[in-house]
Biotite code that builds the C-alpha atoms (Angstrom):
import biotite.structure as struc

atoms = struc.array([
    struc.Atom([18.422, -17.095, -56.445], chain_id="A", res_id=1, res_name="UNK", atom_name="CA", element="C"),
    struc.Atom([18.620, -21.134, -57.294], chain_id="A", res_id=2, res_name="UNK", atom_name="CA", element="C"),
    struc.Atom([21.386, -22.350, -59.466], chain_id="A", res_id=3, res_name="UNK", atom_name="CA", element="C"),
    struc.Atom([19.994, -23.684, -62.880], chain_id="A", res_id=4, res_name="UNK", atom_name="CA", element="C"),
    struc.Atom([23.680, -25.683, -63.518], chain_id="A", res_id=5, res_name="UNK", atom_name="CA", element="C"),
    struc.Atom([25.207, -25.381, -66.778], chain_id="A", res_id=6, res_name="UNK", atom_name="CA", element="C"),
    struc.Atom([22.151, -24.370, -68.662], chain_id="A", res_id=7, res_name="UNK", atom_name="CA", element="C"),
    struc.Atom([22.672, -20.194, -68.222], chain_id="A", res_id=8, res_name="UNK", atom_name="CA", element="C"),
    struc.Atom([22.002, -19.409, -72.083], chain_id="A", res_id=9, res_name="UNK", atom_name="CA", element="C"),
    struc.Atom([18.851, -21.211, -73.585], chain_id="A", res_id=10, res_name="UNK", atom_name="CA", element="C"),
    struc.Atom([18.431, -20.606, -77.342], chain_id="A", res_id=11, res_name="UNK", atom_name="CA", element="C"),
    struc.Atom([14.690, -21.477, -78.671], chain_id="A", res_id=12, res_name="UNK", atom_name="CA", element="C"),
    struc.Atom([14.747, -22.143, -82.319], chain_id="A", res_id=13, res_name="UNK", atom_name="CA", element="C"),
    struc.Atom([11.831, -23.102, -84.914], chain_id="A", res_id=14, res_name="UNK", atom_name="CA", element="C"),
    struc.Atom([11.516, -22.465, -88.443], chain_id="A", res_id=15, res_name="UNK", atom_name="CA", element="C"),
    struc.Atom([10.414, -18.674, -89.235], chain_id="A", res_id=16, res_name="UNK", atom_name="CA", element="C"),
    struc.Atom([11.023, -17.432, -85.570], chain_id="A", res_id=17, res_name="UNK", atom_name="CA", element="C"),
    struc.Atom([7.482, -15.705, -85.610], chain_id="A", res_id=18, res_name="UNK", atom_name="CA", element="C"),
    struc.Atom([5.202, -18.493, -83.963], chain_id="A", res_id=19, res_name="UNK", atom_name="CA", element="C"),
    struc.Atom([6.832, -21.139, -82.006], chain_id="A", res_id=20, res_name="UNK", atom_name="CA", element="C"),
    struc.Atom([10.197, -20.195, -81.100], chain_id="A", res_id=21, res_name="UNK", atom_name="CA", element="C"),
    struc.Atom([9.283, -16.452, -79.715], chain_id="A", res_id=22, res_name="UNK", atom_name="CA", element="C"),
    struc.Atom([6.579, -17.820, -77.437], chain_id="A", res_id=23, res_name="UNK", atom_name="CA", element="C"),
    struc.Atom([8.918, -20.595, -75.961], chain_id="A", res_id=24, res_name="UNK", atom_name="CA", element="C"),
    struc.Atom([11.503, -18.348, -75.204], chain_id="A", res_id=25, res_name="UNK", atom_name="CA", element="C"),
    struc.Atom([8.936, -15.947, -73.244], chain_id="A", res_id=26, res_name="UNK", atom_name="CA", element="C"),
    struc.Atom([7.737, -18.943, -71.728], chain_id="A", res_id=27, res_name="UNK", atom_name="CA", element="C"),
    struc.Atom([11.214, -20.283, -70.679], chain_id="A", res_id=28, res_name="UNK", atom_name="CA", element="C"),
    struc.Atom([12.208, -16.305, -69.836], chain_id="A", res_id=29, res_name="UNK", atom_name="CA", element="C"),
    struc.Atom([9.343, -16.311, -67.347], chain_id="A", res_id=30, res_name="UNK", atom_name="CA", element="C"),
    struc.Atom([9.511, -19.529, -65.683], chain_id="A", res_id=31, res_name="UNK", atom_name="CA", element="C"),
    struc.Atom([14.096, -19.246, -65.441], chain_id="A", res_id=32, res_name="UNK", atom_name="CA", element="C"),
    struc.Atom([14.931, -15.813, -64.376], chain_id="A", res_id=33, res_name="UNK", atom_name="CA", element="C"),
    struc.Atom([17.888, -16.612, -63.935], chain_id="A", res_id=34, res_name="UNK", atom_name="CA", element="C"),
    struc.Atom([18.887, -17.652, -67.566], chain_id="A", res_id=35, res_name="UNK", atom_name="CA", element="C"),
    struc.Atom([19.407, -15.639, -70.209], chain_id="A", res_id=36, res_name="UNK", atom_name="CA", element="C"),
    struc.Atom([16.778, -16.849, -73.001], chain_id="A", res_id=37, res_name="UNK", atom_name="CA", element="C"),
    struc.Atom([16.961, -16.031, -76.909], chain_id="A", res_id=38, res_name="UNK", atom_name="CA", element="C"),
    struc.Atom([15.092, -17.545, -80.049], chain_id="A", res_id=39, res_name="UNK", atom_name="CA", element="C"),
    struc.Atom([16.261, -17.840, -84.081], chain_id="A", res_id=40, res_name="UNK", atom_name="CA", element="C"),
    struc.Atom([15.241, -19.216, -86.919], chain_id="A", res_id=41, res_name="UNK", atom_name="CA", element="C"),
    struc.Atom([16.127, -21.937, -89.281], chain_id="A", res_id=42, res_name="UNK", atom_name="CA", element="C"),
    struc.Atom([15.034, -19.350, -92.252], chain_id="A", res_id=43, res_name="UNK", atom_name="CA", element="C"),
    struc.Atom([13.677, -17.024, -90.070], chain_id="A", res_id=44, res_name="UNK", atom_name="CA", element="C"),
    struc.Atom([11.677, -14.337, -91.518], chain_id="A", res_id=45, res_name="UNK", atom_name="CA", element="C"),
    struc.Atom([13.896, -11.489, -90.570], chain_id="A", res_id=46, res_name="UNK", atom_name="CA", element="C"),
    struc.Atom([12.587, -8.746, -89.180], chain_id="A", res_id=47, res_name="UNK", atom_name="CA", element="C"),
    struc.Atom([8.819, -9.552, -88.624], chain_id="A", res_id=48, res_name="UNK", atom_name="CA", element="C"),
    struc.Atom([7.509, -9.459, -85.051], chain_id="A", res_id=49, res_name="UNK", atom_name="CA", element="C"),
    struc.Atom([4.966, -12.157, -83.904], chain_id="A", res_id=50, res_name="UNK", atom_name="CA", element="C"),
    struc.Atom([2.613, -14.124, -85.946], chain_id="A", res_id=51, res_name="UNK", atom_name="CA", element="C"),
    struc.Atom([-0.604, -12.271, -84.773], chain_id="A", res_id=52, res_name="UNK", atom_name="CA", element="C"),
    struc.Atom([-2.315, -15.153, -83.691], chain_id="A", res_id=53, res_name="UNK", atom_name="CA", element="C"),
    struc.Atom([0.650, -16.286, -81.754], chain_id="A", res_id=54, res_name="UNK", atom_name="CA", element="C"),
    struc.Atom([0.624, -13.336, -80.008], chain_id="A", res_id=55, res_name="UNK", atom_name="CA", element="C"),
    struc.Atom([-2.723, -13.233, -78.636], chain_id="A", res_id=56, res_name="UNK", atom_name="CA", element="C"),
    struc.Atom([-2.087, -16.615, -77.393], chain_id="A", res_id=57, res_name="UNK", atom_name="CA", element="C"),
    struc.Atom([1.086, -15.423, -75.913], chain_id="A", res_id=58, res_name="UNK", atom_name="CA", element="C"),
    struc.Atom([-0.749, -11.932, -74.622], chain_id="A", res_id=59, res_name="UNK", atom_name="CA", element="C"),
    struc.Atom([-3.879, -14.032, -72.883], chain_id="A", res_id=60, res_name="UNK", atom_name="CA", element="C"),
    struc.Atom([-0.973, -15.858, -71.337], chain_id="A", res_id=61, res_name="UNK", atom_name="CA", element="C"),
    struc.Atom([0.427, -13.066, -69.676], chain_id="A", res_id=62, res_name="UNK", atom_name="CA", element="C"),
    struc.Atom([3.290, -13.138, -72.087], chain_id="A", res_id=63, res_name="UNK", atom_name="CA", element="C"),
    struc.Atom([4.770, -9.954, -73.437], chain_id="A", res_id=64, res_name="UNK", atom_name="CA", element="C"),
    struc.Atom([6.268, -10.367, -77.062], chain_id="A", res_id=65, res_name="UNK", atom_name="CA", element="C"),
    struc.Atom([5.580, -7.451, -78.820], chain_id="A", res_id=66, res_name="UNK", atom_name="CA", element="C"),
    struc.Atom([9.031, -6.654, -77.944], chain_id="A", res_id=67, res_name="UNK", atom_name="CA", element="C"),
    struc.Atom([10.221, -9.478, -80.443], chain_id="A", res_id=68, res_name="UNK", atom_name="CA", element="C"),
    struc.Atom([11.992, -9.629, -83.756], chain_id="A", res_id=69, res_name="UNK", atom_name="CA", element="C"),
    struc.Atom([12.458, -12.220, -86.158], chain_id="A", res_id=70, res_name="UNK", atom_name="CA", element="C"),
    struc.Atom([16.697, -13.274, -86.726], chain_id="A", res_id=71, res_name="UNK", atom_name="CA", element="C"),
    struc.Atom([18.196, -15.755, -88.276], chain_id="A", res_id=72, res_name="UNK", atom_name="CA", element="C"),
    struc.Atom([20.197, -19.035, -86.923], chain_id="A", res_id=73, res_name="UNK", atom_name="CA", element="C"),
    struc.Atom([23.683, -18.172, -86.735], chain_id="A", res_id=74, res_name="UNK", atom_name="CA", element="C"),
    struc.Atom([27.188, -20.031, -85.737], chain_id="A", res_id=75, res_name="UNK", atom_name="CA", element="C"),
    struc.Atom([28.274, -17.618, -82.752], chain_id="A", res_id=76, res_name="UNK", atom_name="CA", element="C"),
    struc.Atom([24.320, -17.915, -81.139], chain_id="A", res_id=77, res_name="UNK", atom_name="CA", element="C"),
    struc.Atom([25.013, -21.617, -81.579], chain_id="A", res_id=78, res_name="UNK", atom_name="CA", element="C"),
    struc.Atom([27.968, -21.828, -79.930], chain_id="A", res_id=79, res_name="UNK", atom_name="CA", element="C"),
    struc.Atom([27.073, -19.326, -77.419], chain_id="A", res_id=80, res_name="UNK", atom_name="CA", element="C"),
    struc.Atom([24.025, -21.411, -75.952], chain_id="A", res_id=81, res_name="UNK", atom_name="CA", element="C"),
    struc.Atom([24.272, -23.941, -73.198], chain_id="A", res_id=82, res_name="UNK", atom_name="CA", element="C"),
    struc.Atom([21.396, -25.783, -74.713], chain_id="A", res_id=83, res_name="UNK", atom_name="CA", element="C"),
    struc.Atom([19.615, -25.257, -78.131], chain_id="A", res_id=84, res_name="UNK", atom_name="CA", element="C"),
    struc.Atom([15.605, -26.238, -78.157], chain_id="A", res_id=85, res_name="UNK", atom_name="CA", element="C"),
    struc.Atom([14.677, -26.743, -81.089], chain_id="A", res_id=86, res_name="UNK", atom_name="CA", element="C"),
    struc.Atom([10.558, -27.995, -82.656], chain_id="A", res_id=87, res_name="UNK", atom_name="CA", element="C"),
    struc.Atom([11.396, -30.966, -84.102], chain_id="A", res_id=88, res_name="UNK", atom_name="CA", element="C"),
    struc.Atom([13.591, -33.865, -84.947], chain_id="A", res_id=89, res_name="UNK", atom_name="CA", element="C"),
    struc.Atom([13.954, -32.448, -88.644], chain_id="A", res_id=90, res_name="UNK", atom_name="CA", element="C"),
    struc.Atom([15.302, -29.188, -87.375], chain_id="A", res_id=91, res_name="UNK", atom_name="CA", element="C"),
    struc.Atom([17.883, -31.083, -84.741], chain_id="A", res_id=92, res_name="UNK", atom_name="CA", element="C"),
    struc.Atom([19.001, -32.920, -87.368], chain_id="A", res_id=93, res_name="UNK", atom_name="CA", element="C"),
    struc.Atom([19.679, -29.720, -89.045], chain_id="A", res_id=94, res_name="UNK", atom_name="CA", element="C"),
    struc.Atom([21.106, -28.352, -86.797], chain_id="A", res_id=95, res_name="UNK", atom_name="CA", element="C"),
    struc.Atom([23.827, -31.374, -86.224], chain_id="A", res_id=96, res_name="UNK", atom_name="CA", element="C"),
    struc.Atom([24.561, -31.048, -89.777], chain_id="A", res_id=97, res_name="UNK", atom_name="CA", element="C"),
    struc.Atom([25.419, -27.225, -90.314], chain_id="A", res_id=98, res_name="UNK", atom_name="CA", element="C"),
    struc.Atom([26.804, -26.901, -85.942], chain_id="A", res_id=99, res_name="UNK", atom_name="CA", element="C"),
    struc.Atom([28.441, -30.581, -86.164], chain_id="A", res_id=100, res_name="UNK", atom_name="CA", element="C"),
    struc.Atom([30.375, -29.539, -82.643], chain_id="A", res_id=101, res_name="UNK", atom_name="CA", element="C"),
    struc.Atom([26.592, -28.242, -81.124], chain_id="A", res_id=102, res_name="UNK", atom_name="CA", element="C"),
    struc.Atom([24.653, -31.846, -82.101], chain_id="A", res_id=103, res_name="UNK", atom_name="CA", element="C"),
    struc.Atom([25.210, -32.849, -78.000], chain_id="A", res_id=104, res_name="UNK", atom_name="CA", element="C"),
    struc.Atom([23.095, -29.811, -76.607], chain_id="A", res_id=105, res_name="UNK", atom_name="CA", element="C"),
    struc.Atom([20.580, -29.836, -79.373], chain_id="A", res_id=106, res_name="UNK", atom_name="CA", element="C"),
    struc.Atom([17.374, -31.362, -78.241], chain_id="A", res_id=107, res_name="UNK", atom_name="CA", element="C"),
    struc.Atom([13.680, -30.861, -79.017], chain_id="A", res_id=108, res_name="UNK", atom_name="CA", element="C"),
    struc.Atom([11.420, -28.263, -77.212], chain_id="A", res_id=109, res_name="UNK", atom_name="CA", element="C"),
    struc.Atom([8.534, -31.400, -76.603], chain_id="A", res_id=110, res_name="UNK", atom_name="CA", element="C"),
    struc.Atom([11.286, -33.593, -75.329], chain_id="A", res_id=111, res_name="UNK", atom_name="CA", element="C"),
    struc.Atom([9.716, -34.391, -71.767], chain_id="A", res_id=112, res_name="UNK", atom_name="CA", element="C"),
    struc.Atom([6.094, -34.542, -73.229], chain_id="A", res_id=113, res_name="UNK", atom_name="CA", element="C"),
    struc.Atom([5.613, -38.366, -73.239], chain_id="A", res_id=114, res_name="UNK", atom_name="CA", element="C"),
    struc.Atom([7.786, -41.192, -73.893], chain_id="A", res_id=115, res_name="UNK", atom_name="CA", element="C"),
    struc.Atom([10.440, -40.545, -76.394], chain_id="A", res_id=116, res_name="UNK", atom_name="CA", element="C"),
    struc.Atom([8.935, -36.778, -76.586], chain_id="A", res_id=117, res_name="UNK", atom_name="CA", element="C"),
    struc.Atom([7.551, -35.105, -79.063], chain_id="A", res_id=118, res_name="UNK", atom_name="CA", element="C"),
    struc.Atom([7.412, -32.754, -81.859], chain_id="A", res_id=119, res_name="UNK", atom_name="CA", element="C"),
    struc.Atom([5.771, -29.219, -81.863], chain_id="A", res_id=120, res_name="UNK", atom_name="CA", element="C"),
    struc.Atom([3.716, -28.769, -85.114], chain_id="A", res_id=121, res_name="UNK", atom_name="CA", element="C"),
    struc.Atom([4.358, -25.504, -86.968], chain_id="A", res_id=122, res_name="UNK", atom_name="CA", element="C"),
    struc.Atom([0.981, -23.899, -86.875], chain_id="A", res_id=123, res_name="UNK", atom_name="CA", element="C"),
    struc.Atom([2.370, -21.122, -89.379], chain_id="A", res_id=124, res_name="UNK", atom_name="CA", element="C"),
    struc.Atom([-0.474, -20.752, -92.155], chain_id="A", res_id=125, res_name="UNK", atom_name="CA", element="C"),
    struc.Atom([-2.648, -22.885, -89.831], chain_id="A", res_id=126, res_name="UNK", atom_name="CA", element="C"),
    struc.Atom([-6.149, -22.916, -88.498], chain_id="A", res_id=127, res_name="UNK", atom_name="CA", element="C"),
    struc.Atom([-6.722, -20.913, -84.931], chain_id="A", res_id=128, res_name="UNK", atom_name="CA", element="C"),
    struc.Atom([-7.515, -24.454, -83.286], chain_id="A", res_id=129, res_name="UNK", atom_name="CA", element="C"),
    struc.Atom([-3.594, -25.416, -84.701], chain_id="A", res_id=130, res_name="UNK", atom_name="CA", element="C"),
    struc.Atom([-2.447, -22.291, -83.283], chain_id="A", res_id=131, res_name="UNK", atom_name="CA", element="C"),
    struc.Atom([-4.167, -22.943, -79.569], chain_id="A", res_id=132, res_name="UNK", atom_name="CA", element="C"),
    struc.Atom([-3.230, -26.733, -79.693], chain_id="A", res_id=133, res_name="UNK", atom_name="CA", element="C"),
    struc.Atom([0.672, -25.568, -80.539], chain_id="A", res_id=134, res_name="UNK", atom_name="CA", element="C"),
    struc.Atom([0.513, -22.708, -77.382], chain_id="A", res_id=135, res_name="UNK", atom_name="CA", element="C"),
    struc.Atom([-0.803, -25.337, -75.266], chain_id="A", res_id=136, res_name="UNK", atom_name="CA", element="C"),
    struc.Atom([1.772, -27.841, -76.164], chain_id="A", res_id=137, res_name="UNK", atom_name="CA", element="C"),
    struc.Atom([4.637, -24.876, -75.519], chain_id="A", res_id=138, res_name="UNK", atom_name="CA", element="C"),
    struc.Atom([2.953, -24.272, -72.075], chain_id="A", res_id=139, res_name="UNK", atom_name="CA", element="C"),
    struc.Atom([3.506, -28.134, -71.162], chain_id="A", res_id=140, res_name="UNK", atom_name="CA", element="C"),
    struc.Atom([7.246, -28.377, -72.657], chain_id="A", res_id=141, res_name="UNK", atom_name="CA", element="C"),
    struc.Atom([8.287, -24.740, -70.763], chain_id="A", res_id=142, res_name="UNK", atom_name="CA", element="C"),
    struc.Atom([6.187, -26.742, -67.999], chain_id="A", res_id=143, res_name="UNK", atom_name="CA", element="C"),
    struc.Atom([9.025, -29.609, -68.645], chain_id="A", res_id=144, res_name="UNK", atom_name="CA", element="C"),
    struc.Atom([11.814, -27.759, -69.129], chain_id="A", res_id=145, res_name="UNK", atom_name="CA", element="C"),
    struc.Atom([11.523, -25.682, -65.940], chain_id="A", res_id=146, res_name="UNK", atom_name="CA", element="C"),
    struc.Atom([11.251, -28.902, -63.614], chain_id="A", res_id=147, res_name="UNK", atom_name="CA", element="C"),
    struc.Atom([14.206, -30.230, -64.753], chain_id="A", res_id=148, res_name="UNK", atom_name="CA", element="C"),
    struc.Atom([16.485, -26.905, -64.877], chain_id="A", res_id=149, res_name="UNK", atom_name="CA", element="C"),
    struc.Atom([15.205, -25.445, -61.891], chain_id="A", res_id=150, res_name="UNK", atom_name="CA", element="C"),
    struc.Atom([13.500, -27.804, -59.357], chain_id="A", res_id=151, res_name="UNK", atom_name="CA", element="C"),
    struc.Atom([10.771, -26.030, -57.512], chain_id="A", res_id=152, res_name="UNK", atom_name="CA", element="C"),
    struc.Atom([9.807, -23.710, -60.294], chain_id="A", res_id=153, res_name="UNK", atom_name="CA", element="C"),
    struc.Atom([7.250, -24.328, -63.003], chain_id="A", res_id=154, res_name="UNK", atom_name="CA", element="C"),
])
């Protein structure tokens, strides 16, 4: 069992915590064992599972989220986490404002895709091609995120 550091509670958080924030927790969940992984949303739509499309995505992954239901952002899952990864800048920024103590372990999912990072587009409403480009671009983050918690995984 490797040591992962500080980061033992990983909170995933998007917008409606039905597409993107679901499948990056699964993806972080598989890929850190060891951590304990959760998702929310920023006005989550409570109590719906996964976006269907998401989840075949998530299913041909070898992902299991049918498990998965949709809560809302709150202070005590804030302050709980170790590290909050959140979609975009928009939603960090939102998440400084409302957690003003939590703004130094709020960072984007896409951070280590490319200089500077990047956001992850909410597919929500979207094409299929939006919905495969967005589950690709969670693969690479998770990808990310895993090298730099827990060297050798990934």
């Amino acid at each position: 069992m490797s040591s992962i550091g500080p980061f033992q509670r990983l909170l995933v958080v998007c917008t409606g915590n039905i597409c993107r924030s679901p499948v990056g927790e699964a993806l972080l969940q598989r890929k850190l064992a060891h951590c304990r992984v959760a998702s929310a949303g920023l006005g989550a739509l409570v109590g719906e599972g996964v976006e269907p499309r998401a989840r075949r995505l998530a299913e041909a992954d070898g992902l299991d989220v049918n498990g998965h239901v949709a809560r809302q952002l709150d202070a005590a899952m804030v302050r709980e986490a170790d590290l909050v990864l959140v979609m975009s800048e928009s939603q960090r920024l939102a998440i400084a404002e409302r957690y003003p103590t939590a703004t130094g372990k709020v960072m984007r999912f896409g951070h280590w895709l490319g200089p500077g990072g990047t956001d992850v587009p909410d597919p929500y409403r979207g094409s299929d091609e939006l919905f495969a480009s967005v589950h690709a671009h969670l693969v690479q983050a998770a990808d990310g995120w895993a090298r730099r918690l827990a060297p050798g995984t990934s």
